[in-house]
N, C-alpha and C positions, 0 to 999 in steps of 0.2 A: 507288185504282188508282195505281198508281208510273208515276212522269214517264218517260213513253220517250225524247222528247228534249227537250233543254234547247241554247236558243240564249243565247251569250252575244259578247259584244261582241267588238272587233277581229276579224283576220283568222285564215286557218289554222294561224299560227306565231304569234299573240298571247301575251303571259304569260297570261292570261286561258285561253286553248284549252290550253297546254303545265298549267297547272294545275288545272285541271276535269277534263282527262284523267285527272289521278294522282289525283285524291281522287276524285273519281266511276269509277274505274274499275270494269269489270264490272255496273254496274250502269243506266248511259242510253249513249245516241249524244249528243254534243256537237258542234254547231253553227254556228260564225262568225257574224255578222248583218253584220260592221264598225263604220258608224258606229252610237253609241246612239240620234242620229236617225231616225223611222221604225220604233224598237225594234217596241216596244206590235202597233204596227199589222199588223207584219210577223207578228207571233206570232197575232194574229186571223187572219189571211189563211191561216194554216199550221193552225189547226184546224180554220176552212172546208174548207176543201181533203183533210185526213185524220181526218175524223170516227172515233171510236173511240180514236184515237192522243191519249194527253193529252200535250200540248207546252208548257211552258213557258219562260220567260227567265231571265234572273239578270245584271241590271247592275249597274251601278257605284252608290255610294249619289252620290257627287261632294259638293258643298258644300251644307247644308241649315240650317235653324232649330231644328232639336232638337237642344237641348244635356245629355238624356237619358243617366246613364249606360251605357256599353254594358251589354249582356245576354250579349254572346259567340253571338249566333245571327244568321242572317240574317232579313233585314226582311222582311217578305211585300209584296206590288207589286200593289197596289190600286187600279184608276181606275172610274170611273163613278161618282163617289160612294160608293165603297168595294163597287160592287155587282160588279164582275169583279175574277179575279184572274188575272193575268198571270203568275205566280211572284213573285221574288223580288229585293230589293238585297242586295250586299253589305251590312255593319254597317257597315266602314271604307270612307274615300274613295274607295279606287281598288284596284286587286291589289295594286300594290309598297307598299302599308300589310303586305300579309301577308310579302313577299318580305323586308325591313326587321327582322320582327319578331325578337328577341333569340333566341328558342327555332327560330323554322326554322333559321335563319342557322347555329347551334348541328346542328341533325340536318343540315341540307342541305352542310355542310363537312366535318363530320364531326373528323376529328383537322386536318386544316385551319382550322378554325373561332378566330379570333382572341378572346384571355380576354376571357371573359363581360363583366367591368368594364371592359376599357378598351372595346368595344363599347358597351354601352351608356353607358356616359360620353359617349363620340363620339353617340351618335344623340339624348343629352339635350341635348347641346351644340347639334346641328343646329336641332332645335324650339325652343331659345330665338334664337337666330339667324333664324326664320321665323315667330316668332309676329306680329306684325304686319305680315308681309307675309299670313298665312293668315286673318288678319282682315280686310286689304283681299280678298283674292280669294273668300271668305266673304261680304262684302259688295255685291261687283260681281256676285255670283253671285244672291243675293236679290234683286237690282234690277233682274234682266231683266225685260223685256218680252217674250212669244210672239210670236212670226215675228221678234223684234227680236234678234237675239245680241248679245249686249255681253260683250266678252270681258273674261277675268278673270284673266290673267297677261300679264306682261310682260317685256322684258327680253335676253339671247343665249337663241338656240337652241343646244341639247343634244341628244345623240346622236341616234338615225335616227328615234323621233319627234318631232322638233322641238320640245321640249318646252321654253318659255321660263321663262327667271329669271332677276331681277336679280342685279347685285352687292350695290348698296344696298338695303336692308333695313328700315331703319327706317320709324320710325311718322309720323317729316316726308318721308322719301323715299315712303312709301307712298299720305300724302295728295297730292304732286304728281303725281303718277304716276296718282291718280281721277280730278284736274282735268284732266289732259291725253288721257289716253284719255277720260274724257265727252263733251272740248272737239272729240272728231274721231267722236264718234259719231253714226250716221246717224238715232238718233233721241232726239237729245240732249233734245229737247221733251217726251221723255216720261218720260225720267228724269233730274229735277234734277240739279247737281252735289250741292247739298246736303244731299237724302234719303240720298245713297251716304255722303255724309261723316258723316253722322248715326248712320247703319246700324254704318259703320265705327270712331265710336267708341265705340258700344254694345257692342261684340263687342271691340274691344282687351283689356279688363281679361280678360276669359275667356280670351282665348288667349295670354294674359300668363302668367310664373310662377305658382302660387298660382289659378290661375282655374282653372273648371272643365272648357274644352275643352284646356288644357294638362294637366291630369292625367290625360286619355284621348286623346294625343296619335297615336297611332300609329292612334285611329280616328275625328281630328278634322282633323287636318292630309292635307297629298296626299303619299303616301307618297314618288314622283317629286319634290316640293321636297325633304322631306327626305332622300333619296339624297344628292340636290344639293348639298345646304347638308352633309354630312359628305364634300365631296369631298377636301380637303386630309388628314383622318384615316383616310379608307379606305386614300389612299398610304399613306401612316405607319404603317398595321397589314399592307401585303403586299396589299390586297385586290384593286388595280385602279383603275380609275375609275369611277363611280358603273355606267356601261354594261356595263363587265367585270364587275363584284363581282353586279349584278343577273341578268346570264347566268351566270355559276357558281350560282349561287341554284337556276336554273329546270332546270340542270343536273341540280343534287343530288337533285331534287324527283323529276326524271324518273328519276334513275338509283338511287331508294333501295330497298333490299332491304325494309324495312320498309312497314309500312299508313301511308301520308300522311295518310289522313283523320284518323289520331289526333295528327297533330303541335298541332291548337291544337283549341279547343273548339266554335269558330263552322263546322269543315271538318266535324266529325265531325257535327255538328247539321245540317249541308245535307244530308249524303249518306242521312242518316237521312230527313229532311222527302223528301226527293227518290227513294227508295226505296216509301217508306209510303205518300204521299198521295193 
């Protein structure tokens, strides 16, 4: 029976809602939920309530322990011990993993669209500039605790999601940076500084050149750092600022003559899963 509606995170003008719209079009009603806190539950509460109506989700994957290569499809979003299914995760971190990608940026600009090479040059540039910061936030992120948040970036905030990042980057700014966010959290007791430093440099060589979540970077890293981290080259190619260049993105998405779902592999396999199921 095909999903009638699909909730997925942030608000009504989300990149999330602005691009589920275009690739799912004609096919479900799309949802807002905001936070992904609550997600799950919310989605039980809405098949209670419309029995008949199959409703599922579709979040964020965010930072995780499988260092799997991708498949290009979304994840299926299994709890009870695998006994419900709720829908679905993205593959990649977050949306601006899609927004990012060499080939939308390419459809969604159209003859605007900056050469292929020096773009992707710029956004390989950025992943080596964040790979040990995406290993510390990788790491803080495995070491939560339930009811416990332990946040996992740092740094200035950026544009209107407040989205933080440092300047410093590295792998000794990174490890000050666990000790000092552990040193002020409210349940420091339950997660060592140690286990996190431990975790974090398990995961350095993988997100390092040559490792294997830097060779699948664009669905290992958070797509929001790396915006971030090419913000000096996106000037440099006409684009904007990481907030401008990602609203032209959601622009082209909304405004293409062409079928979106066939822009990347993993869109056309949701709208399919999400029609058929």
């Amino acid at each position: 029976m095909p999903v009638s509606v699909l909730y997925c995170e942030g608000g009504p003008k989300s990149p999330d809602m602005r691009v589920l719209s275009a690739i799912l079009a004609g096919v479900c009603a799309i949802k807002p939920v905001g936070s992904k806190y609550g997600f799950g539950q919310g989605i039980r509460l809405a098949r209670a309530i419309t029995p008949g109506v199959t409703v599922a989700g579709l979040r964020d994957r965010d930072f995780d322990a499988d260092e799997t290569p991708p498949v290009l499809a979304p994840r299926p979003w299994l709890v009870d011990n695998n006994a419900l299914w709720l829908g679905w995760y993205w593959e990649r971190t977050e949306i601006e993993n899609y927004l990012a990608d060499p080939e939308v940026v390419r459809r969604a600009l159209g003859v605007r669209a900056p050469a292929a090479q020096a773009y992707e040059a710029a956004l390989r540039e950025s992943a080596k500039s964040i790979a040990a910061y995406s290993a510390a936030r990788t790491a803080l992120s495995l070491s939560r605790v339930r009811f416990s948040p332990l946040r996992n970036a740092w740094g200035k905030e950026h544009g209107t999601d407040d989205h933080c990042f440092p300047d410093q980057r590295s792998a000794a700014d990174c490890r000050a940076a666990i000790c000092e966010m552990l040193a002020t959290h409210e349940a420091t007791q339950t997660v060592p500084v140690e286990n996190v430093l431990e975790q974090f440099e398990a995961l350095l060589p993988a997100c390092q050149p040559g490792g294997s979540r830097f060779a699948h970077f664009l669905t290992f890293f958070s797509g929001k750092d790396l915006l971030l981290g090419m913000q000096d080259r996106l000037a440099e190619l006409g684009l904007g600022t990481p907030g401008q260049f990602r609203e032209r993105i959601l622009k082209g998405i909304e405004q293409a003559q062409d079928d979106v779902w066939h822009w990347l592999p993993e869109w056309k396999h949701l709208r399919t899963l999400v029609r058929t199921w």
